[in-house]
N, C-alpha and C positions, 0 to 999 in steps of 0.2 A: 740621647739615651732613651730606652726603655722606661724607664721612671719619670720621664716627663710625660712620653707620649700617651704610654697604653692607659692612664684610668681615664679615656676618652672612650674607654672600651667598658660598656655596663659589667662584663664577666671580667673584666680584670678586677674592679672595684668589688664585686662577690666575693674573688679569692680571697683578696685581703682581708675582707671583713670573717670571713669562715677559718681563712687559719688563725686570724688572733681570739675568734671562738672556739678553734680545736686550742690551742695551746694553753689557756689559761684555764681550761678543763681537768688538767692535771690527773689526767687517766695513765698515761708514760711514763715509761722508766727516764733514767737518765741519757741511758743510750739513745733510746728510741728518739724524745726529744732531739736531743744534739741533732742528730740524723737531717731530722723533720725541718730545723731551724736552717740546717746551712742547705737545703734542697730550697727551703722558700728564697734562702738571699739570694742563689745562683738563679732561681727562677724569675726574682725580681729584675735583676741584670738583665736577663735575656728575653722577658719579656714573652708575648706570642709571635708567633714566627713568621717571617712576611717570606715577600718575594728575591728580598736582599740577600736572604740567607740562600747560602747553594744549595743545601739539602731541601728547600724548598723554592726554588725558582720557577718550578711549575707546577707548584699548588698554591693557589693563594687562596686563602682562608678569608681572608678581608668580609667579605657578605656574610660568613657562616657565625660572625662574632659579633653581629647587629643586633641579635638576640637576647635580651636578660633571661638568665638562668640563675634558678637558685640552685644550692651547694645541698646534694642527698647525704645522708647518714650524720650531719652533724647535731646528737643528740644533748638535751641539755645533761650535764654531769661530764662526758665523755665516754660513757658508756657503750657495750656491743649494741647495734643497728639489731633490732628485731626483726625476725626475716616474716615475712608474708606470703601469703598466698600466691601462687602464678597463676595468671590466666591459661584454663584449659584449654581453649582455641589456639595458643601459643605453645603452650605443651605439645597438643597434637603435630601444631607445624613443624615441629622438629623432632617429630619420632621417624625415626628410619625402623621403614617396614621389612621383618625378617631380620633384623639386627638383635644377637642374643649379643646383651653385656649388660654392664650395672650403670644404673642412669642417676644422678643426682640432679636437683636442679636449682638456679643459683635465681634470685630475683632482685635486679638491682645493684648483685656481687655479692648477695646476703645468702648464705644456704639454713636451709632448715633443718640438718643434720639429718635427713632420712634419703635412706638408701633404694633406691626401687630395683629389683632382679636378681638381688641377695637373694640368701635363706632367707626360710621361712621366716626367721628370727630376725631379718633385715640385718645381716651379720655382714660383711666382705671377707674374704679370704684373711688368712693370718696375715699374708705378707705385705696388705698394703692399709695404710692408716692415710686415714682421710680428716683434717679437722677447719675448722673457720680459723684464719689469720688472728680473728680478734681474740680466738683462744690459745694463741703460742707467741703471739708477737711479743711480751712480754717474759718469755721463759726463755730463761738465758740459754739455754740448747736450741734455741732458735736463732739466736744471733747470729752465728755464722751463716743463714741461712738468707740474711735480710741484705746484703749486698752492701756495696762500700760507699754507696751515694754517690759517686763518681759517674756522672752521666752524659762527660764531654757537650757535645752542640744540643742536645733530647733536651727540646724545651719541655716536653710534657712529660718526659718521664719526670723530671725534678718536680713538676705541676703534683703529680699523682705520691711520689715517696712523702713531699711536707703535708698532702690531705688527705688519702686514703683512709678508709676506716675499716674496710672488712675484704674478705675474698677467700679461696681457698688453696689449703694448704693439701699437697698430698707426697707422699712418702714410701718409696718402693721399698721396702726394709733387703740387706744385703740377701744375694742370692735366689730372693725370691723371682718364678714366674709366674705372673699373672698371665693365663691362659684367656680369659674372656677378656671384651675389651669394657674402658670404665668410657662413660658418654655422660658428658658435664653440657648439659641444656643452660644455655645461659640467656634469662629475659630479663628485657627493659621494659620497662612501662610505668607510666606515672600519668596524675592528670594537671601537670603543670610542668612547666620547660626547667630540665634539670639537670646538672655537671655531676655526672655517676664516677666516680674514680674505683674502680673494682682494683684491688694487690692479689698476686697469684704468689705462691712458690713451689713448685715441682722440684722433688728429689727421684732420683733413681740412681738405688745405693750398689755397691761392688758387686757384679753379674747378675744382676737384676733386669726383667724384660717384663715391659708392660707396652698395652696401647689407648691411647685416650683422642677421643674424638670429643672434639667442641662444637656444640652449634650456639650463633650467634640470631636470636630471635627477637621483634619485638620493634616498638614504633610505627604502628599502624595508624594510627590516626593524628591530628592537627596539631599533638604536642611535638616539641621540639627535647629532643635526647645528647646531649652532647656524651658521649660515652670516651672516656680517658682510663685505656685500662694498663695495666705494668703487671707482666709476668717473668720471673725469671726460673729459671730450668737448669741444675745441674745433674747432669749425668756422669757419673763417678766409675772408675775402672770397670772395663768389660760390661757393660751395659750399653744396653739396647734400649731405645724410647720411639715408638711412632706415633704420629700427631698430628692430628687431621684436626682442620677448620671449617668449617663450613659457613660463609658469614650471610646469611637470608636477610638480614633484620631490614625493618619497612625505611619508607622516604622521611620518617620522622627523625629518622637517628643521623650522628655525626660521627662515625668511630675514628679512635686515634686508639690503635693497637701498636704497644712495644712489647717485646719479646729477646731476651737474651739469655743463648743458651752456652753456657760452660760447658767444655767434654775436657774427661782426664784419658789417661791412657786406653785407647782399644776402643772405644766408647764408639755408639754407632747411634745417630742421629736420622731421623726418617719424617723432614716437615711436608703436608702436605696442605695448601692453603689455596681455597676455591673461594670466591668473592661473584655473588648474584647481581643481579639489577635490584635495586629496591636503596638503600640504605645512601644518603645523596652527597656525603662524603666517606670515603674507607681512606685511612692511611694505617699503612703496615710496614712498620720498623722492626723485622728478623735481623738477629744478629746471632752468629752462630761463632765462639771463642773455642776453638781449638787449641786449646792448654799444652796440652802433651802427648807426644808420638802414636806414630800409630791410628791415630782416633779417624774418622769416616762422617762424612756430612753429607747426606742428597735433598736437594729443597728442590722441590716443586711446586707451581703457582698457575692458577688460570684463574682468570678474570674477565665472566660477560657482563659488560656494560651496558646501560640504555636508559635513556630521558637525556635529561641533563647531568646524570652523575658523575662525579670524579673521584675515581679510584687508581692511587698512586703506592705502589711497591718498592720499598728501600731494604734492599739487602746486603748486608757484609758476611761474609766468612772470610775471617782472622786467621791465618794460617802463622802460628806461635813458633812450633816446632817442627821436625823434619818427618819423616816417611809419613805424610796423611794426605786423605785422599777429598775432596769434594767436589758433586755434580747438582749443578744446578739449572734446569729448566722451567722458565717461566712461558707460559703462552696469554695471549689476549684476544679479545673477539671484541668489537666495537659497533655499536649500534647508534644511532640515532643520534643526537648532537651530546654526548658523551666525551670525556676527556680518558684518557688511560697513563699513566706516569708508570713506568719500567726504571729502578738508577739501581744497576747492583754491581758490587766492588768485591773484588777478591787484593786483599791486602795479604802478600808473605814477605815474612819477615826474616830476616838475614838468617837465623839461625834453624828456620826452616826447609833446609834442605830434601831433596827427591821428593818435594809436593807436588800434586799433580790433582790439578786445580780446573774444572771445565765450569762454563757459563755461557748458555745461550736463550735470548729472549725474542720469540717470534709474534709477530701482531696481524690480524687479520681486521682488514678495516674495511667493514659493509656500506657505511653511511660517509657521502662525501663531507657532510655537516661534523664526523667524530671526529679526534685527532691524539697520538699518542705523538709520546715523547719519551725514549729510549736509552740510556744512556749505560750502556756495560761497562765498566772496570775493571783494569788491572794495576795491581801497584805492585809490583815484585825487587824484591832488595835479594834475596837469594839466585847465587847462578847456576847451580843445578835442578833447575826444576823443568815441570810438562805441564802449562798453561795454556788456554785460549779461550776467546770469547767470541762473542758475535749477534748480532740481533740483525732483525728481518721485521720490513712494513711492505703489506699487498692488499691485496684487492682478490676477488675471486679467480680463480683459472678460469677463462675463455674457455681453453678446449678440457677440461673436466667438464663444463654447465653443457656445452658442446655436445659430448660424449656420452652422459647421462641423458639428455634430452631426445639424443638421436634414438633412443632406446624407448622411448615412450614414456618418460619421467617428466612430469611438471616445471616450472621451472623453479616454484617457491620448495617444492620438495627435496628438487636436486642442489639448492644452498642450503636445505637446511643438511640433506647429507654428507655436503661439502663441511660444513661449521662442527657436526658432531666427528668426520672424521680430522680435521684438524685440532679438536679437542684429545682425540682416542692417545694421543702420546704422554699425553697428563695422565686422564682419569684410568690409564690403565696400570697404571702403576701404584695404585690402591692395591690392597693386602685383602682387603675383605671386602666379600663377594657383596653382601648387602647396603656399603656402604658405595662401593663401584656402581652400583646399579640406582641410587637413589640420586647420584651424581649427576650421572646420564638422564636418567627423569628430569631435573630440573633446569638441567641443559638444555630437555625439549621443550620445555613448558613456557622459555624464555626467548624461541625463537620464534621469530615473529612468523605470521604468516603470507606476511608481503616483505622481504627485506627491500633496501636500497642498494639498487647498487653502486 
């Protein structure tokens, strides 16, 4: 068992020691508690997640936990985390140039409550309310909002529901459309090696359309960031949500992103998640719950890799009910002795009828030293449905580099043409112009100028 082995693990012995300092703080309701208690026992059970476990057979974490980290935000009393300054040089790196929306920005998961591209008055539109977790987690109109704990195999979402202490809450009020989009700058940084557990909760209430872009900034230098963040997302009848990631953040960081989005009727979902070279572990668990009829899911994912990092993508969309629709495309670019992990499952379920359900995940593999590992699913219980899936591992085209070159094109120019037009099926399916284009920049900045072939 898990309880014998893992306090051989310095960060397993921090948990423990940090949740029975969160708990006897006595900041919680009753609810909240309960929550928090039975998330640590399930997490004690399960432990951190090796290679035994399927959903992780081809990430192993083993080296990335050799690390002591202390536990961020656990204040004496139990008290809100005081938010802090961001570093300006991390601000900048994650401004998209030509990008008119409202920018907030989160340090550590901690926001400062100020608005930047509002009114004058630093005001947002009426119809969207914006507040820190640590100011609603306790107001019982939020409860419905904090999820059922129920986390099946997510060792670290259970990690992140028994510790969390702040993050942002946001709230599309019914009907409303947000016209600009909101841009949540999210920085790490500390000067010591530290387990950030950031809580999100995103609403968008009945015909309500918004769009929020995230950039993931931050671990530039020698400190070690294990970043464990839980967002969940419900999108409530006839609403529309689009939601763009951007994960830049440096070689310091460790990110473990969970994400589970609820849709009710008619509901239309639009994930788009791009992951850079820099950050030397990404795991992203997208789980998209299609509740009831009718609702719409498209997820989209590109992932360039390089050094030694390993970035692995776990997708489900839950097909609940019948006439819904989901497409998903993920693409990879692989550089250097880089690992890439692809596993996404479309589950429908018997009383899911006429779903019509795509998933294709394509890899382009530069360096003979990278290597991905691919694994598309299907699990269908319903028998009228329109499913399929597919993935693809290559190497450059011969006659494209051929073809290009015969024309007087270089050879490192015509891969790098080669790599932005096998990107162009992702990044153009971006909504807005300035954040397509900032895409595409970082796309180029990141290919080398000698690849391997």
């Amino acid at each position: 068992m898990s309880l014998i082995q893992e306090p051989a693990i310095p960060l397993y012995d921090a948990v423990v020691k940090g949740y029975h300092t969160l708990s006897t703080a006595g900041a919680d309701t009753e609810g909240v508690r309960r929550a928090r208690q039975s998330a640590f026992d399930q997490w004690r059970l399960l432990g951190f997640p090796s290679i035994k476990n399927e959903d992780w057979k081809y990430t192993n974490i083993t080296r990335y936990l050799k690390d002591e980290f202390a536990l961020d935000g656990l204040v004496a009393g139990g008290g809100p985390v005081a938010a802090v300054a961001a570093p300006a040089g991390l601000v900048k790196k994650a401004t998209i140039p030509g990008l008119d929306a409202f920018q907030v920005v989160l340090v550590n998961g901690v926001w400062d409550g100020k608005v930047h591209g509002a009114s004058p008055k630093g005001e947002l539109p009426k119809g969207i309310e914006l507040l820190k977790v640590s100011q609603v987690l306790n107001d019982p109109a939020f409860a419905g909002y904090f999820g059922n704990g129920k986390w099946g195999n997510q060792h670290f979402a259970y990690l992140n529901t028994a510790l969390f202490t702040d993050g942002l809450f946001i709230r599309v009020k019914d009907g409303a459309v947000i016209e600009k989009p909101l841009h949540v700058v999210h920085v790490f940084t500390a000067d010591r090696n530290l387990l950030i557990q950031p809580r999100h909760v995103w609403v968008a209430g009945r015909n309500a359309e918004a769009s929020v872009i995230e950039s993931i900034v931050g671990g530039e230098g020698d400190v070690k960031l294990w970043v464990n963040s839980l967002m969940e997302i419900f999108a409530q009848t006839d609403s529309k949500l689009d939601h763009v990631v951007l994960q830049t953040a440096g070689t310091g960081v460790r990110l473990v992103q969970h994400t589970t989005v609820r849709q009710q009727k008619q509901s239309l979902y639009n994930n788009y998640t791009f992951t850079l070279p820099g950050a030397e572990l990404v795991r992203n668990d997208l789980q998209a719950r299609l509740e009831e009829d009718h609702t719409e899911t498209h997820l989209y994912g590109l992932y360039l890799t390089a050094g030694g990092q390993l970035v692995d993508n776990h997708t489900l969309v839950d097909h609940q009910k019948p006439n819904c629709y989901s497409n998903e495309l993920y693409k990879g670019v692989l550089l250097e002795k880089s690992t890439g992990v692809f596993n996404g499952k479309v589950y429908v379920h018997q009383d899911a009828q006429k779903t019509n359900a795509f998933q294709q995940n394509n890899n382009l593999v530069i360096s003979k030293q990278a290597t991905i590992d691919s694994k598309p699913e299907l699990e269908i219980y319903a028998d009228d449905v329109k499913c399929s899936h597919g993935s693809t591992v290559g190497q450059f085209s011969e006659e494209a580099l051929f073809y290009l070159r015969a024309r007087g094109i270089g050879e490192d120019t015509a891969k790098a043409l080669l790599i932005n037009a096998f990107a162009f099926d992702v990044t153009e399916k971006l909504r807005n112009e300035a954040v397509e284009h900032f895409v595409n920049e970082l796309i180029s900045q990141h290919i080398p100028s000698q690849t391997q072939a």
